[in-house]
C-alpha angles and dihedrals in degrees: 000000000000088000103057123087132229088275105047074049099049096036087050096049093042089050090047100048085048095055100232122140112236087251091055093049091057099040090049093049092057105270132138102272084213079069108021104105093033086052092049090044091057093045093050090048087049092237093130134002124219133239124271094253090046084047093054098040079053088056098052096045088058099044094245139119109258080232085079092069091065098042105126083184114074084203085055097041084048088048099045089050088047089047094058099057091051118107117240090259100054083040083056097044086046097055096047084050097054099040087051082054111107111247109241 
């Protein structure tokens, strides 16, 4: 996959993880059925890259920030899905954890 980028990565793993067929994805993001596995294919083989909105609708499909798209760091890409599916008030404890942390 040497030729793919972070988001065809990132889209693929997320799918995947999710258990949708590429056809399902697409369908469900808004696009034709008669070109939405084609279109997703495209996108995880890094052929094309959709839109912002597309990448967004994407995002919200999977359950992920669209932030995850763009991790360069498979730790940060972990911690920003994981971040999605936490309630306010765990977002909240988290952060208060992490900012009472020492810097290194």
């Amino acid at each position: 996959m040497s030729d793919t980028t972070i988001f065809s990565r990132r889209l693929r793993e997320a799918r995947l993880r999710s258990g949708l067929s590429q056809m399902a994805l697409g369908v469900a993001a808004g696009i034709d059925e008669s070109s939405a596995s084609p279109r997703i294919n495209q996108y995880e083989r890094g052929k094309h890259h959709p839109d912002a909105l597309t990448a967004a609708r994407l995002a919200r499909v999977l359950k992920v920030p669209s932030a995850y798209f763009a991790a360069e760091d498979d730790d940060l890409a972990e911690l920003l899905a994981l971040w999605d599916g936490l309630e306010p008030e765990q977002k909240r404890r988290l952060l208060v954890s992490v900012r009472e942390m020492p810097s290194s």
